[in-house]
N, C-alpha and C positions, 0 to 999 in steps of 0.2 A: 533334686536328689531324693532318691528314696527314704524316707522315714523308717525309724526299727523301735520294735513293743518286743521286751521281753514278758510274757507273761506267765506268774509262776503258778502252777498246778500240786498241789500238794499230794492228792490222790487221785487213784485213776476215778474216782466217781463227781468228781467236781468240774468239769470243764469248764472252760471261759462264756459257753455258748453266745448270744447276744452281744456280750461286751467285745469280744473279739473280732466278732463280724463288725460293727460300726468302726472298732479300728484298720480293719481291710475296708472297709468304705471310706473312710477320712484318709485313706494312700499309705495305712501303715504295713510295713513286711513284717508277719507275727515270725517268732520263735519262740516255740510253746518248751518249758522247763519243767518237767514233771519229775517231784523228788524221792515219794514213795512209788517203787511199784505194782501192779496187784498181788504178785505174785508173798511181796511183803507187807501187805494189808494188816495183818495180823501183827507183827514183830516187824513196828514202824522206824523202828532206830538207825537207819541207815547211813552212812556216810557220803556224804555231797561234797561235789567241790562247783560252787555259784559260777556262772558266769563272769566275765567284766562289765560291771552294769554304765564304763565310761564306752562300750561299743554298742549304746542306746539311747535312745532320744525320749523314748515313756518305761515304765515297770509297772505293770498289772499286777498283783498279790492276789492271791483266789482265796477264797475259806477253804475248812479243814475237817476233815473227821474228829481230828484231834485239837487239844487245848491250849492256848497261846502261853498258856503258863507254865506246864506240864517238862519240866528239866528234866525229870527223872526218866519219861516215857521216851523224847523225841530231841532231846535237847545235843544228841550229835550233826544236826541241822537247821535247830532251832536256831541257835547261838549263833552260829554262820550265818544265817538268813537276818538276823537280826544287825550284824556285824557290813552285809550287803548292802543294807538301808540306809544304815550312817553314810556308806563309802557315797551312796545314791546321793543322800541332800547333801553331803559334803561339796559332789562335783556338777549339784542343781538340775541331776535327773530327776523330771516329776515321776509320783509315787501316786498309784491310785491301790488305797486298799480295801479289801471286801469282806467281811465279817469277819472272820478269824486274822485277814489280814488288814484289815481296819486295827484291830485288837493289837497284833505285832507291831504296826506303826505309833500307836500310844506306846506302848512297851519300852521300845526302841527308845523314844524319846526322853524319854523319862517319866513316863504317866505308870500305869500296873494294870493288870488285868486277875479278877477273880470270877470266883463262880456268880452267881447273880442268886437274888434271894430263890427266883425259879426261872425256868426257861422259858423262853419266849420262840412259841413256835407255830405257825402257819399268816395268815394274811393279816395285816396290821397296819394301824394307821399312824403316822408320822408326819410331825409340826417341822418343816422347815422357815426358817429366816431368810434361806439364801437361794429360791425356787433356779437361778441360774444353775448353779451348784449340784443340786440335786433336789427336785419338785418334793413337794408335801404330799401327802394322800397315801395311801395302798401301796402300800411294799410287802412282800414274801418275808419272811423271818424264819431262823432256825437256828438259834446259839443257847448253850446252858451260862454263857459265861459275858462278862460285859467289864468295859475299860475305864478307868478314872484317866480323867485329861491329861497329857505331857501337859507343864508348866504354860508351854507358850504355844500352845492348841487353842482353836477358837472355834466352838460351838456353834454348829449353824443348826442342826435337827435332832432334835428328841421326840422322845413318849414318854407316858408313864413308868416305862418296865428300863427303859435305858436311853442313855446319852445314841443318837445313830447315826453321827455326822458332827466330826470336825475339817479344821483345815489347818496346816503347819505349814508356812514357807510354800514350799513347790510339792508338799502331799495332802494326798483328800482320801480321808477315812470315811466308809459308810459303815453300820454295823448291818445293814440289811441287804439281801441277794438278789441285786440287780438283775444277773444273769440266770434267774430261775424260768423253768423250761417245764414243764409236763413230765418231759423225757427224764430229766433230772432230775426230779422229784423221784421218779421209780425209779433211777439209780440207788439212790440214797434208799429208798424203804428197803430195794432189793438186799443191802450192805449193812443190814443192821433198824434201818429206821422203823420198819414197819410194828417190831416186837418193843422197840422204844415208845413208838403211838399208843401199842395196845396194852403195853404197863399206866399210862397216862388215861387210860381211857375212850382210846380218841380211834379213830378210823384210818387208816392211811389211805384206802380205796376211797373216800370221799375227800380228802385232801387232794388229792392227784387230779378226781374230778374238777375241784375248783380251778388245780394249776390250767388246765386243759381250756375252762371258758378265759383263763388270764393272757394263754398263748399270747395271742397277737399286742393285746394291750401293755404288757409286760414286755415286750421285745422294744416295742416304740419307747415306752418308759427307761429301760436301759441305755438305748441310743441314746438319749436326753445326758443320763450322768455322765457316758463317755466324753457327749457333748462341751457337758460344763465343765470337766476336767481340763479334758483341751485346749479350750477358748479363755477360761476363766483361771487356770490353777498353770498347767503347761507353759501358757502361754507367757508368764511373768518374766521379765528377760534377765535379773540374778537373782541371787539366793539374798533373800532378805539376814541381817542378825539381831 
């Protein structure tokens, strides 16, 4: 019987790239959930109504333009989304989340998410314990914001600048962007990033360069975390308490 991946897409500029593709390779049927449109890029507050995440077998959570914390901006879908997740570990849907949705999943939990002393943003190096899980080394970064643990979260990878990898039950948080792409990269400058680089100082045209030699290397590194979700976190056969 066919496998089903809800994976949710918060804006049109973040797609799943990588991480979706290894789940069409491991026999999953995607249904992609995108909840702002471009058209409302601007004026994010829209109103959603989630799927039933009991007509799915995995939930992918994508990052976000916007901030995990942010009630004011987005919270007529925040709050739902957050509400989705519970339903999720409740009925032992695994939960793989991806920097803003790493971020929601501590939330959810009972962990908090704020701004971070500063942002952490291009290639950076990362100490995992748990290389099944999610390998050490070179990972893509791009958040202003970072999560203090749910209670009963268990730390597998950091840096310096932030916690980038827990695991709760049947979900696995990363803070950093598995599924970073070249292409995705100049989405994002396109949509605001590039004038955010060049208040910081920084280049976006030689970031983009970098993602560009990471292509391939960064694709295989994605498959790996899908990997370890699956086999290591998916795989668990109830919901622990």
């Amino acid at each position: 019987m066919t496998q089903r991946v809800l994976i949710v897409q918060h804006d049109h500029c973040s797609p799943p790239g990588a991480v979706a593709e290894r789940f069409r390779e491991r026999g999953y049927e995607e249904t992609l959930f995108q909840i702002v449109p471009e058209a409302d890029f601007e004026n994010p507050g829209v109103e959603v109504e989630f799927p039933d995440v009991r007509g799915f077998d995995a939930i992918v959570v994508m990052g976000s333009y916007w901030s995990a914390w942010d009630d004011d901006l987005i919270g007529s879908w925040l709050r739902p989304e957050m509400e989705m997740l519970r339903e999720a570990d409740e009925a032992g849907v695994p939960v793989l989340g991806i920097c803003f949705g790493g971020q929601l999943l501590a939330r959810t939990h009972g962990g908090s998410v704020a701004r971070a002393p500063e942002p952490e943003i291009g290639f950076v190096e990362v100490t995992s314990e748990r290389e099944e899980l999610a390998p050490g080394g070179r990972w893509f970064a791009w958040h202003y914001d970072r999560w203090q643990l749910p209670p009963q979260g268990v730390e597998f990878a950091r840096n310096a600048m932030a916690s980038q990898g827990f695991i709760l039950r049947k979900n696995l948080a990363v803070q950093f962007h598995p599924e970073l792409s070249s292409d995705m990269l100049t989405g994002w400058c396109d949509n605001g990033g590039r004038e955010m680089l060049a208040g910081m100082g920084r280049s976006a045209d030689d970031l983009i360069a970098q993602a560009r030699d990471w292509d391939e290397r960064g694709r295989e590194r994605a498959h790996a975390v899908v990997d370890g979700f699956l086999d290591n976190v998916a795989s668990q056969e109830a919901r622990a308490t």
